[in-house]
NUMAR-799662 format. One record per residue (C-alpha): residue number from 1; x negated, y negated, z negated; residue in one letter. Coordinates in steps of 0.1 Angstrom, whole numbers, plus 5000, padded with zeros to 4 digits. Each point is the difference from the previous one (the first is absolute). Layout:
@k = NUM&east = X&north = Y&up = Z&r = A
...
END
This chain:
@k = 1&east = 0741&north = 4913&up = 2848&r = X
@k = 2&east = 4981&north = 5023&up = 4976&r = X
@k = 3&east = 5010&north = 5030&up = 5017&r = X
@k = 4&east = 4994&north = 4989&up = 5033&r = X
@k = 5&east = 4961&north = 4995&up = 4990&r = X
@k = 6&east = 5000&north = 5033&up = 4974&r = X
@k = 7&east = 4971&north = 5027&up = 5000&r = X
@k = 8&east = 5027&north = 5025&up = 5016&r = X
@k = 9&east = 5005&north = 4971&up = 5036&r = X
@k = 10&east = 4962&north = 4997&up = 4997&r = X
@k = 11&east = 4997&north = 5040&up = 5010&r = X
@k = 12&east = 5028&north = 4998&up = 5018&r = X
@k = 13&east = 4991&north = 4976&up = 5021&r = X
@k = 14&east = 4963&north = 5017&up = 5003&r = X
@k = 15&east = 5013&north = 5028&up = 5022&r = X
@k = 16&east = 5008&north = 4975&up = 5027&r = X
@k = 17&east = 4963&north = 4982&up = 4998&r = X
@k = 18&east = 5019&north = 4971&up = 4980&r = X
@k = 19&east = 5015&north = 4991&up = 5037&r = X
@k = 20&east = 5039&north = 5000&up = 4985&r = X
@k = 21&east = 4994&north = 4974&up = 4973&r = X
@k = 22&east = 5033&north = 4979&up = 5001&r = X
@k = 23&east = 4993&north = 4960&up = 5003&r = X
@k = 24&east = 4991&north = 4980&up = 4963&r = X
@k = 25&east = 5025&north = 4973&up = 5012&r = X
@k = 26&east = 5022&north = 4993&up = 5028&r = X
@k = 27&east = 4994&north = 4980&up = 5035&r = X
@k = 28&east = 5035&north = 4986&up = 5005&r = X
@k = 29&east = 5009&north = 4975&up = 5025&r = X
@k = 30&east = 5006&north = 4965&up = 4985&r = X
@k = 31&east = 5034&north = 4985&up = 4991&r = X
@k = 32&east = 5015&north = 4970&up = 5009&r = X
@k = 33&east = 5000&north = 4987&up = 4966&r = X
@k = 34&east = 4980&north = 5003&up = 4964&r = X
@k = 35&east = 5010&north = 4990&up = 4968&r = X
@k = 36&east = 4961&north = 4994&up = 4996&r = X
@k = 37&east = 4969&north = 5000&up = 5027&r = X
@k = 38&east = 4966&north = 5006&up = 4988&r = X
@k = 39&east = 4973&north = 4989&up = 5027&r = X
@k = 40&east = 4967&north = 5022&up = 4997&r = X
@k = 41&east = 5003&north = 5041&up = 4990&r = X
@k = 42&east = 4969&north = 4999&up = 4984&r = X
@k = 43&east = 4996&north = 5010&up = 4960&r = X
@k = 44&east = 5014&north = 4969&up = 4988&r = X
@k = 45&east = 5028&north = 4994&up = 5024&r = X
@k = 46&east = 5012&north = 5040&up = 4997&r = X
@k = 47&east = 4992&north = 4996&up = 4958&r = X
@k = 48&east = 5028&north = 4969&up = 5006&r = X
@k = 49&east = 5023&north = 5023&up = 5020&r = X
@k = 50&east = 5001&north = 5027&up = 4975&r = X
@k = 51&east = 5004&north = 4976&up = 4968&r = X
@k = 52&east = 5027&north = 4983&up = 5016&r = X
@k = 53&east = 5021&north = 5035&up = 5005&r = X
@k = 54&east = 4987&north = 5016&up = 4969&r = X
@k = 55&east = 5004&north = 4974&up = 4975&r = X
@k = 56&east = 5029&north = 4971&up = 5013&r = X
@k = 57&east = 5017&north = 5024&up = 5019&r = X
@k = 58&east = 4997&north = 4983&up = 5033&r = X
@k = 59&east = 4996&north = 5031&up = 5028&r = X
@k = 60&east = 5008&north = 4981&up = 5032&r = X
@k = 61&east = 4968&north = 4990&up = 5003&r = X
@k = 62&east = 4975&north = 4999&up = 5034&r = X
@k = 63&east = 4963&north = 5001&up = 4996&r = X
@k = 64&east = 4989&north = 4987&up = 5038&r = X
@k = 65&east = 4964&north = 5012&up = 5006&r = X
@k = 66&east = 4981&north = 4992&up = 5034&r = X
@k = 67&east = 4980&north = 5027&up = 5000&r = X
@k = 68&east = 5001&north = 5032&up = 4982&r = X
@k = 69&east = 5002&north = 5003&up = 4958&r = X
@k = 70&east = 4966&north = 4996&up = 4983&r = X
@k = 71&east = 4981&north = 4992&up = 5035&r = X
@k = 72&east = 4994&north = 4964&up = 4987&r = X
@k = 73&east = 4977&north = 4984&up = 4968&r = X
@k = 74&east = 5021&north = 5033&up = 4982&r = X
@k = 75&east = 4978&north = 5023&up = 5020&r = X
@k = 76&east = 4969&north = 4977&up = 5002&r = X
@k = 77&east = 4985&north = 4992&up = 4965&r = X
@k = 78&east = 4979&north = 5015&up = 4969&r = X
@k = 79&east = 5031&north = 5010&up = 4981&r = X
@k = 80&east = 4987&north = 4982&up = 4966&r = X
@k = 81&east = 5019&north = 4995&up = 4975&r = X
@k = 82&east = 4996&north = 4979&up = 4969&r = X
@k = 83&east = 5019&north = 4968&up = 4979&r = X
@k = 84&east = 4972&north = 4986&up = 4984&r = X
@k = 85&east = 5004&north = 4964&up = 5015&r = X
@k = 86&east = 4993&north = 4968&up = 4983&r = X
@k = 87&east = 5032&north = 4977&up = 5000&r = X
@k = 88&east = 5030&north = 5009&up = 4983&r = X
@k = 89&east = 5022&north = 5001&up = 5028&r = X
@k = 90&east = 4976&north = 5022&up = 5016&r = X
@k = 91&east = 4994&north = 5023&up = 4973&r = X
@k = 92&east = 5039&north = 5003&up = 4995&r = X
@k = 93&east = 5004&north = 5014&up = 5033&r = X
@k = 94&east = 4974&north = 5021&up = 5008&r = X
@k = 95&east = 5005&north = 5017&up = 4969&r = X
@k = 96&east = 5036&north = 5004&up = 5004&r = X
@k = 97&east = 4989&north = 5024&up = 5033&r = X
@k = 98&east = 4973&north = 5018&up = 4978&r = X
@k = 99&east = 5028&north = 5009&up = 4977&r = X
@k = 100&east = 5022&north = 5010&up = 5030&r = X
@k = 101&east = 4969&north = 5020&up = 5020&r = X
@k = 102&east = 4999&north = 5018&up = 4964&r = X
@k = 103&east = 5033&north = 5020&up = 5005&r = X
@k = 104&east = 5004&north = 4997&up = 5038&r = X
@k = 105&east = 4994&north = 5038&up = 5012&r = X
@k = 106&east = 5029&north = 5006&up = 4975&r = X
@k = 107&east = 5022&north = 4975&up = 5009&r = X
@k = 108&east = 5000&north = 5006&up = 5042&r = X
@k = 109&east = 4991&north = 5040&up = 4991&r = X
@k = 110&east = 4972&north = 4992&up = 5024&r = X
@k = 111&east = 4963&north = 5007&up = 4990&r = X
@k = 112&east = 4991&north = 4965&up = 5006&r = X
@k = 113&east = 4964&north = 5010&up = 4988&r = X
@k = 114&east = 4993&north = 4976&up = 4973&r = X
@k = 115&east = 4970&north = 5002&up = 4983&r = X
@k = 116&east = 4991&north = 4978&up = 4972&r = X
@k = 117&east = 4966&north = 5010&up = 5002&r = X
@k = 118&east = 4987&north = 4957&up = 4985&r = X
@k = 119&east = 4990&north = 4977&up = 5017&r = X
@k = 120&east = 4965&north = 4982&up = 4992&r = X
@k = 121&east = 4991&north = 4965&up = 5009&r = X
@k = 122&east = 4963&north = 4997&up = 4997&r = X
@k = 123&east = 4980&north = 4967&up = 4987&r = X
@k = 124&east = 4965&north = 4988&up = 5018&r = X
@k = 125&east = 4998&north = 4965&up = 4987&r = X
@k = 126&east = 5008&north = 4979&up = 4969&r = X
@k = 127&east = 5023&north = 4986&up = 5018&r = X
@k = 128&east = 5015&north = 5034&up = 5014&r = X
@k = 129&east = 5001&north = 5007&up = 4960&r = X
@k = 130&east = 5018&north = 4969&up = 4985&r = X
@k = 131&east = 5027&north = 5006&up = 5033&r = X
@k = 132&east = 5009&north = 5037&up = 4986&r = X
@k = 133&east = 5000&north = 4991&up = 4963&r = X
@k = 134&east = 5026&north = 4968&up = 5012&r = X
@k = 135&east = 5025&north = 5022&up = 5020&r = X
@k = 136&east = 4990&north = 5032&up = 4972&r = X
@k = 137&east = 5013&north = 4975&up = 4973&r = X
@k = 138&east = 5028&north = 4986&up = 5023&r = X
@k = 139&east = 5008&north = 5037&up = 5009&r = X
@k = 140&east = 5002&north = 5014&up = 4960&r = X
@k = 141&east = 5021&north = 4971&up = 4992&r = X
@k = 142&east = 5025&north = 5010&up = 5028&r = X
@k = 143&east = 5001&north = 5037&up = 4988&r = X
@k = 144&east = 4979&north = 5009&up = 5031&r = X
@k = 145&east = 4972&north = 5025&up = 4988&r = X
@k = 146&east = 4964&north = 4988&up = 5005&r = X
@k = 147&east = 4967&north = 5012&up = 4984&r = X
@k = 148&east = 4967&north = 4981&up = 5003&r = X
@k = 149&east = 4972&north = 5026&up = 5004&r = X
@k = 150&east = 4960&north = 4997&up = 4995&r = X
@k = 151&east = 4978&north = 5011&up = 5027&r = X
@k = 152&east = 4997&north = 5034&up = 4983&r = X
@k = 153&east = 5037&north = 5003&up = 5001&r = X
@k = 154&east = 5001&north = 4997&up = 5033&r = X
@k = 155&east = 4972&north = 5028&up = 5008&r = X
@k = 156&east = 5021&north = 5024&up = 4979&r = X
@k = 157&east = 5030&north = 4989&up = 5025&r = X
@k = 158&east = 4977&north = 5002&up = 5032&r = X
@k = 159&east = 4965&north = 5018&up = 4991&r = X
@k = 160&east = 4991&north = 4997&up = 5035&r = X
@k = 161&east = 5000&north = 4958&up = 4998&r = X
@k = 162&east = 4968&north = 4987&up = 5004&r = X
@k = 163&east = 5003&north = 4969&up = 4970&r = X
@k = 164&east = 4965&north = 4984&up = 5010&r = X
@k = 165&east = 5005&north = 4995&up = 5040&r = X
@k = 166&east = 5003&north = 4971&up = 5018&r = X
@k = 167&east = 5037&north = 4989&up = 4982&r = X
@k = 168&east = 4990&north = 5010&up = 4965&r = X
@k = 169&east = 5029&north = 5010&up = 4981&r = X
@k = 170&east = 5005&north = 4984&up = 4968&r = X
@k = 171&east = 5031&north = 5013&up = 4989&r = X
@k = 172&east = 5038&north = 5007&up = 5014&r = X
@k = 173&east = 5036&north = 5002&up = 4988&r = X
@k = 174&east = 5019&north = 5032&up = 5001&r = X
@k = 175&east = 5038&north = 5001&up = 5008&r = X
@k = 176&east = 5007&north = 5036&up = 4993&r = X
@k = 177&east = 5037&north = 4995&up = 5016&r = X
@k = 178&east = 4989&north = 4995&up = 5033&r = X
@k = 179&east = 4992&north = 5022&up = 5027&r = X
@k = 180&east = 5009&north = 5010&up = 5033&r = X
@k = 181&east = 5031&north = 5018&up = 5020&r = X
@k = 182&east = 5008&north = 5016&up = 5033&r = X
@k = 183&east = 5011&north = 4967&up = 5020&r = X
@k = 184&east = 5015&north = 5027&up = 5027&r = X
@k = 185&east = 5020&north = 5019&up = 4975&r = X
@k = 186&east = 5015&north = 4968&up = 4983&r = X
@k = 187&east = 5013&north = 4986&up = 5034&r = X
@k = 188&east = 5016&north = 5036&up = 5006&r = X
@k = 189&east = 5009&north = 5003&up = 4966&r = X
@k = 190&east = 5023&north = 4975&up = 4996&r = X
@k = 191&east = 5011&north = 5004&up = 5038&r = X
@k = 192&east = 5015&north = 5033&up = 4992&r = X
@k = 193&east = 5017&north = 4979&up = 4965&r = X
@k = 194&east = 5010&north = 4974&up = 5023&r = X
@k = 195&east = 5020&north = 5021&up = 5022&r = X
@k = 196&east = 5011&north = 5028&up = 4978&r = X
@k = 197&east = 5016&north = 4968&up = 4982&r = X
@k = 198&east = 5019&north = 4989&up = 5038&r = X
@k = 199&east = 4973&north = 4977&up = 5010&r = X
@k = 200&east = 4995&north = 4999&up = 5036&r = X
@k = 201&east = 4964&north = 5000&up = 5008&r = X
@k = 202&east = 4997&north = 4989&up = 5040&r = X
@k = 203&east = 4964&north = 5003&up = 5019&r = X
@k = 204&east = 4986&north = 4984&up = 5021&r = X
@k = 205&east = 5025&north = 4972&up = 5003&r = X
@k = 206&east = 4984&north = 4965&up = 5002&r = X
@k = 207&east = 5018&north = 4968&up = 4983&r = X
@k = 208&east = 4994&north = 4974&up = 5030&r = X
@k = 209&east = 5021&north = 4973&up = 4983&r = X
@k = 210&east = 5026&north = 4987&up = 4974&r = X
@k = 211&east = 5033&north = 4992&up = 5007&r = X
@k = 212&east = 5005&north = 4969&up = 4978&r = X
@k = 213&east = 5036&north = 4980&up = 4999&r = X
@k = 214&east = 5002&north = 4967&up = 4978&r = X
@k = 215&east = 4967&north = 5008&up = 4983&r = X
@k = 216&east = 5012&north = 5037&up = 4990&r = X
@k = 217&east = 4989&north = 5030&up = 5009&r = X
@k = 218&east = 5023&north = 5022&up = 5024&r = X
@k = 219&east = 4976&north = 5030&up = 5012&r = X
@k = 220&east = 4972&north = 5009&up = 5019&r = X
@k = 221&east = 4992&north = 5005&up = 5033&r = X
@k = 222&east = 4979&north = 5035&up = 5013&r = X
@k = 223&east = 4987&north = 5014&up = 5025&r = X
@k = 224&east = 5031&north = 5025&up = 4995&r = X
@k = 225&east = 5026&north = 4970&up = 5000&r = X
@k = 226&east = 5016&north = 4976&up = 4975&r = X
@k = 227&east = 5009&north = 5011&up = 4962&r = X
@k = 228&east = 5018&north = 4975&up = 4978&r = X
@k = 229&east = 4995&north = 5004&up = 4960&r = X
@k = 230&east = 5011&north = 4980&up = 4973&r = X
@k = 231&east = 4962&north = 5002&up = 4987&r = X
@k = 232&east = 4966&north = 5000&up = 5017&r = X
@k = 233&east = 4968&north = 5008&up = 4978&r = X
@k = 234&east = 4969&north = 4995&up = 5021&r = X
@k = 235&east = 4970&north = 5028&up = 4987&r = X
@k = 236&east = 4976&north = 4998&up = 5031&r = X
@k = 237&east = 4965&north = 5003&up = 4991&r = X
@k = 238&east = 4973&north = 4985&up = 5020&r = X
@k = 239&east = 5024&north = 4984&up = 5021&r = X
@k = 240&east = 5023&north = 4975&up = 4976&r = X
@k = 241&east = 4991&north = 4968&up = 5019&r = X
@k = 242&east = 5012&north = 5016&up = 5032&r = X
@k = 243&east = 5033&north = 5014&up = 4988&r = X
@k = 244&east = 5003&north = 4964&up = 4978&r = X
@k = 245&east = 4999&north = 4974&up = 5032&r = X
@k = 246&east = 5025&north = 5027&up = 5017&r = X
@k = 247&east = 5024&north = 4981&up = 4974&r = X
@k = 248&east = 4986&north = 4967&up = 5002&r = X
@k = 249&east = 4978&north = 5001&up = 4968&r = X
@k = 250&east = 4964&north = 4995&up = 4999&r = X
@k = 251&east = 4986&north = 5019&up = 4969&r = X
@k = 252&east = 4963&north = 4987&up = 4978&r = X
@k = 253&east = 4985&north = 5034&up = 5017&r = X
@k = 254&east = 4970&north = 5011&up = 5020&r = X
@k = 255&east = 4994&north = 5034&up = 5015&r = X
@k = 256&east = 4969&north = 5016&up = 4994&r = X
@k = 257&east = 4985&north = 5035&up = 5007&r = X
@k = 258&east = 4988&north = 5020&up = 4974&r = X
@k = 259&east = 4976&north = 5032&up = 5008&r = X
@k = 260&east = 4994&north = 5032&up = 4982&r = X
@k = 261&east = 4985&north = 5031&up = 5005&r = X
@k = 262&east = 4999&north = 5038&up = 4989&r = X
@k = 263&east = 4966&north = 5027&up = 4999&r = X
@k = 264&east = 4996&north = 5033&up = 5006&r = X
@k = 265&east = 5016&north = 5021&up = 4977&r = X
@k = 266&east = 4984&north = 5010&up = 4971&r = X
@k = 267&east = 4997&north = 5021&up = 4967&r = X
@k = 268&east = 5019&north = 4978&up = 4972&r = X
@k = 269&east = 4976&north = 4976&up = 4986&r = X
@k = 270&east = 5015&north = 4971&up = 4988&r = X
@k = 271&east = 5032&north = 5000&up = 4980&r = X
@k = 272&east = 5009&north = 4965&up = 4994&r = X
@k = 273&east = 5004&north = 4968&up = 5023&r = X
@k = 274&east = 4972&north = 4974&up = 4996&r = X
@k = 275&east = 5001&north = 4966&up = 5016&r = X
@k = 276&east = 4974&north = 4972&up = 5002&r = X
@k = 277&east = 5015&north = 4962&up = 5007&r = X
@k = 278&east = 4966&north = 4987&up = 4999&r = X
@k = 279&east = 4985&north = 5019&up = 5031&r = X
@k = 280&east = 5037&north = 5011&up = 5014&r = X
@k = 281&east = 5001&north = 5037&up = 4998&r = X
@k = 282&east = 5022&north = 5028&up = 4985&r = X
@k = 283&east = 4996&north = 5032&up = 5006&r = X
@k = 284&east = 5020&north = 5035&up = 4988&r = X
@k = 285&east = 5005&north = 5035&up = 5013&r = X
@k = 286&east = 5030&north = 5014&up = 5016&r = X
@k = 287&east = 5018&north = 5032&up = 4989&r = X
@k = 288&east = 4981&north = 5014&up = 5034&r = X
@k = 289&east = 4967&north = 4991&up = 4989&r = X
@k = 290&east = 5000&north = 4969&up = 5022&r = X
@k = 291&east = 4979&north = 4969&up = 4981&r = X
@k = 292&east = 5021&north = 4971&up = 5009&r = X
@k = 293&east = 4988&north = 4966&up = 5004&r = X
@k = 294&east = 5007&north = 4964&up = 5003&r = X
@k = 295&east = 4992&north = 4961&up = 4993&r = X
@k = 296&east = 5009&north = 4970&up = 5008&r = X
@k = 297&east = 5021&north = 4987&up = 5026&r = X
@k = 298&east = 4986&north = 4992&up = 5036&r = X
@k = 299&east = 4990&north = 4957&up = 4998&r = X
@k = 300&east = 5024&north = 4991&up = 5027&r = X
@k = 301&east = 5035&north = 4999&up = 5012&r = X
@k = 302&east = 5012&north = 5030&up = 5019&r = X
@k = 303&east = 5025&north = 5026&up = 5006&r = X
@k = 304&east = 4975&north = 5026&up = 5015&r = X
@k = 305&east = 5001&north = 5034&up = 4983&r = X
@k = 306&east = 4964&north = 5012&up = 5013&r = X
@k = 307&east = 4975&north = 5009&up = 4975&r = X
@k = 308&east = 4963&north = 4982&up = 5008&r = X
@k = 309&east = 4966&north = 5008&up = 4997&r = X
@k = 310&east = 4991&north = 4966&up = 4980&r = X
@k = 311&east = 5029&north = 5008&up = 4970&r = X
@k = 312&east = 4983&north = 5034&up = 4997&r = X
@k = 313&east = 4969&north = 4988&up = 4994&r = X
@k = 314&east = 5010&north = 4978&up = 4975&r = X
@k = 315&east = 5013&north = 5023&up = 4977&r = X
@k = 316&east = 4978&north = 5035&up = 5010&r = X
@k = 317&east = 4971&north = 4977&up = 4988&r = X
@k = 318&east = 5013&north = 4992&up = 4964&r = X
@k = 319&east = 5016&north = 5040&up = 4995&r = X
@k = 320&east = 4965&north = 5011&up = 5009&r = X
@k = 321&east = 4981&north = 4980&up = 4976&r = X
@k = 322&east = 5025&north = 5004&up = 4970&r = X
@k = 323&east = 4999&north = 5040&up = 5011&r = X
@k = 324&east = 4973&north = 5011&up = 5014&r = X
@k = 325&east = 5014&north = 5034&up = 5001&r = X
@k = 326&east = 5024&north = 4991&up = 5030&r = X
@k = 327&east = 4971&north = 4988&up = 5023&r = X
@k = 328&east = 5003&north = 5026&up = 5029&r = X
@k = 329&east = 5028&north = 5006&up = 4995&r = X
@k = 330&east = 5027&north = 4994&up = 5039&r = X
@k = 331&east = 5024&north = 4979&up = 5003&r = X
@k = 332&east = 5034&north = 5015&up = 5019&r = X
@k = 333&east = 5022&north = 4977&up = 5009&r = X
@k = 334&east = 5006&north = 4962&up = 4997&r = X
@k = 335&east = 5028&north = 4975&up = 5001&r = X
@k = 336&east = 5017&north = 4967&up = 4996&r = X
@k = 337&east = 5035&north = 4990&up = 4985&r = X
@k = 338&east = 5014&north = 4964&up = 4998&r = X
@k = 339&east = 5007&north = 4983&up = 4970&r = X
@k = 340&east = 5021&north = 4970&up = 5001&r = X
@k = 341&east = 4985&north = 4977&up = 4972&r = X
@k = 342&east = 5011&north = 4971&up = 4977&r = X
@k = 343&east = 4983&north = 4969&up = 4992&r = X
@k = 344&east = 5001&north = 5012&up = 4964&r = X
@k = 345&east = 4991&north = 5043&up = 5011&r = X
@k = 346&east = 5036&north = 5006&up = 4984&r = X
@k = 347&east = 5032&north = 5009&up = 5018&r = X
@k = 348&east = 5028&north = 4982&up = 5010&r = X
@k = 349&east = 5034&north = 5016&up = 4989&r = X
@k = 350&east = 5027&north = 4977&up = 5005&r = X
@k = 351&east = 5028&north = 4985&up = 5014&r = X
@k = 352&east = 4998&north = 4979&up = 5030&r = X
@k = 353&east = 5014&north = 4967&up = 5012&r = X
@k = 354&east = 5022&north = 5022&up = 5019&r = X
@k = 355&east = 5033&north = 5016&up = 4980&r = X
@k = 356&east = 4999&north = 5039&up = 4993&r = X
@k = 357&east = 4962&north = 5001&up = 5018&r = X
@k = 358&east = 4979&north = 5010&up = 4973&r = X
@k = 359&east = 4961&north = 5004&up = 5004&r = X
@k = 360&east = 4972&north = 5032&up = 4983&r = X
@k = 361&east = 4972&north = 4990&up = 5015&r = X
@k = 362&east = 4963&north = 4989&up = 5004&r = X
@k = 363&east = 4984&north = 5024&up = 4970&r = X
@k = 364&east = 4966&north = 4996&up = 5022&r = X
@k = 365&east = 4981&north = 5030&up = 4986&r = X
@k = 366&east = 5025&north = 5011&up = 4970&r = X
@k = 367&east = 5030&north = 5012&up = 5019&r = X
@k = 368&east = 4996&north = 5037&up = 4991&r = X
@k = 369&east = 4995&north = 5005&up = 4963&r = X
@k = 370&east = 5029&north = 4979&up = 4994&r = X
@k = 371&east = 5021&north = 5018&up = 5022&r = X
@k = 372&east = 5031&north = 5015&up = 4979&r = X
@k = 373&east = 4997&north = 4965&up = 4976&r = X
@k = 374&east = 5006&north = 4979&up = 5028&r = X
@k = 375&east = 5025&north = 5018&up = 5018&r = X
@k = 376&east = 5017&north = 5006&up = 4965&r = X
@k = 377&east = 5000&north = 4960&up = 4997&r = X
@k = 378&east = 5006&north = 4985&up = 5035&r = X
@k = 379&east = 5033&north = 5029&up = 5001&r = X
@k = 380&east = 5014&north = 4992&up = 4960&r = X
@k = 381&east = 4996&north = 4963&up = 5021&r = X
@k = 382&east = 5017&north = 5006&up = 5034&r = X
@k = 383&east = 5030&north = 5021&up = 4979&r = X
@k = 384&east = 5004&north = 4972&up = 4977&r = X
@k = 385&east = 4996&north = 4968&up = 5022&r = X
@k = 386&east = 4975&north = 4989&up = 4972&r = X
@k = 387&east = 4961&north = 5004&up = 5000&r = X
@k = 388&east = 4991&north = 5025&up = 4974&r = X
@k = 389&east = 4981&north = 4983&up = 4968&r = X
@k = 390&east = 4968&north = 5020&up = 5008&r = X
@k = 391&east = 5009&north = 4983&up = 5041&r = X
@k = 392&east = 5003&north = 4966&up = 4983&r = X
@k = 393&east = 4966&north = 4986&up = 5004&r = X
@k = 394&east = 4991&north = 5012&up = 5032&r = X
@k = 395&east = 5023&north = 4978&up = 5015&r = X
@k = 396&east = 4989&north = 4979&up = 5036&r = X
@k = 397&east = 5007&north = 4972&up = 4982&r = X
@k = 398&east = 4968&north = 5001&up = 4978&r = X
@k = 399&east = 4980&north = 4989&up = 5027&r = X
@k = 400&east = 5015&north = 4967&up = 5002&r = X
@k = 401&east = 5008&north = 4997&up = 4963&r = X
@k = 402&east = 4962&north = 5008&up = 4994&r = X
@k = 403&east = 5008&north = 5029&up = 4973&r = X
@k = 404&east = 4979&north = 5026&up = 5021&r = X
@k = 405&east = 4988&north = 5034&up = 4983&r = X
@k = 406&east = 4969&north = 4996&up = 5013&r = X
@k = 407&east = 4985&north = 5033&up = 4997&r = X
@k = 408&east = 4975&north = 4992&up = 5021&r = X
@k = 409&east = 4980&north = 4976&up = 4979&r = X
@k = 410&east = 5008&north = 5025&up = 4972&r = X
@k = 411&east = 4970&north = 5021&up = 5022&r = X
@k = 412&east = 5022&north = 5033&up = 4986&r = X
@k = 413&east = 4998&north = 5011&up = 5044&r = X
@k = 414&east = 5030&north = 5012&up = 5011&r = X
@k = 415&east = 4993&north = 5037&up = 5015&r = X
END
């Protein structure tokens, strides 16, 4: 695999306008039978493939995606990456990604693009301030770094803030851990793991229902036919109640959209990623320049993918009072992803009431910076018949037992 990628097939492959490039991972037709399916090739579900092969061994493994890999939430988000969540639970899993995004260009020899540039959550209100010094404390007690900064701090961070504006800042806490990746490159990154380790990665091949025998799991059926499997892990994002009631289960999730948006390109300018739960808007700058934006999620149920004029002016007009600097500057492009979201804004990862069906679903906004944790988890799980310690808690069974992680409440915003 190192070869095939080398300086010398770089050069090579140059003569020939880089039209000779062999395929990262293989199309193959599917077989009739899977020790283990996993529903969704997004990050998380191809992160689940490759930890299954790579670390338990188990390589007859089928990750069914509907359309192509990355064209879902993988492909359509503000690749953020941070851990510094309130709750325990929380903090133990988003934290066990961080420490996994921290070596993950060396583990799939796949520039992943990684960059734990810090990530700054900025305070307008005495309330905004007592929130970040509770989850700061919570987060130091958990081992997660966290640094509570004065206004002054945060101009050294961002001299172009304007502190006195409409949302004054007050303060903010600094996790230096965080960051962002290339969402694109992690989905293809551990596609090419996944099937260098036997995985069969299989396109545009729909799941259109369970085949389910004295409450057990038997297969799936596809738009490419039936496939039995002694396991099914379901890792569809944005669309987890649909694939849920396809097996008779009706999941504690709505769908919402979620919009963002990119700029021009420009000269780099800002070197950190600075979010705002107060007014809903976080902004950073791509490795092309591009500013990169987004808030909150749109305030009703939908699986539309269309950006909107109305989101856009909801966050433009925050960015452009905190920094005046980005005034005139154009917008490029928009869009919407869905986010399937909990009661509690945390994920469900679980068994079902169905045998060998298990569930990675609803992380509403979080999905991508705990990509290689979860998929790390919710694999050690499927391999072992046993939900993973750091799984535990995110069981569907906490929203009947009432032991929710409510993250929401915790006001930490999920982006």
């Amino acid at each position: 695999m190192k070869s095939k990628y080398s300086i010398f097939s770089l050069l090579r492959n140059s003569l020939s306008y880089h039209e000779n490039w062999e395929s990262q991972w293989r199309s193959p037709d599917p077989k009739p039978h899977y020790d283990v399916i996993i529903i969704g090739g997004g990050g998380q579900g191809l992160a689940t493939a490759y930890y299954l092969a790579k670390e338990h061994g188990i390589t007859n493994v089928a990750v069914l995606e509907k359309g192509w890999i990355g064209g879902g939430n993988t492909g359509r988000n503000t690749t953020i990456v941070r851990s510094n969540y309130l709750w325990d639970e929380s903090a133990a899993l988003y934290d066990h990604a961080v420490n996994l995004w921290e070596n993950l260009s060396q583990e799939l020899n796949y520039n992943v693009m990684f960059s734990p540039r810090g990530l700054l959550h900025l305070a307008h209100n005495v309330h905004d301030m007592q929130e970040i010094q509770r989850r700061g404390n919570s987060n130091y007690m958990n081992g997660v770094d966290a640094e509570m900064l004065t206004p002054a701090q945060v101009k050294g961070l961002v001299p172009f803030i304007n502190l006195n504006c409409r949302y004054p800042v007050m303060g903010g806490v600094l996790q230096r851990r965080g960051g962002t990746a290339r969402h694109d490159a992690v989905a293809w990154g551990y596609a090419r793991g996944a099937d260098a380790c036997g995985v069969d990665i299989i396109q545009n091949c729909e799941v259109t229902g369970f085949d389910i025998q004295n409450g057990v799991v038997k297969g799936v059926q596809t738009t490419r036919g039936a496939i039995t499997a002694g396991k099914v892990g379901v890792v569809t994002a944005g669309h987890a109640g649909v694939v849920a009631e396809m097996a008779g289960i009706r999941l504690p999730i709505e769908s919402f959209p979620l919009q963002a948006f990119v700029s021009e390109p420009l000269k780099p300018i800002i070197d950190i990623v600075v979010m705002s739960n107060t007014i809903h808007a976080y902004i950073s700058q791509s490795d092309k320049g591009e500013l990169v934006f987004g808030g909150s999620g749109d305030p009703y149920v939908s699986y539309s993918q269309r950006g909107a004029f109305n989101q856009l002016e909801h966050v433009v007009g925050p960015v452009v009072e905190l920094y005046p600097i980005f005034s005139r500057v154009r917008m490029m492009r928009q869009w919407g992803g869905i986010t399937d979201v909990t009661l509690d804004r945390s994920p469900i990862i679980s068994k079902s009431p169905v045998e060998n069906l298990y569930f990675n679903v609803g992380w509403g906004t979080g999905g991508f910076k705990a990509t290689p944790g979860a998929g790390n988890i919710f694999a050690a799980s499927l391999a072992k018949g046993e939900m993973h310690p750091i799984a535990a808690p995110f069981s569907i069974d906490r929203h009947y037992s009432g032991a929710l992680i409510d993250e929401a409440a915790a006001a930490a915003v999920a982006h």
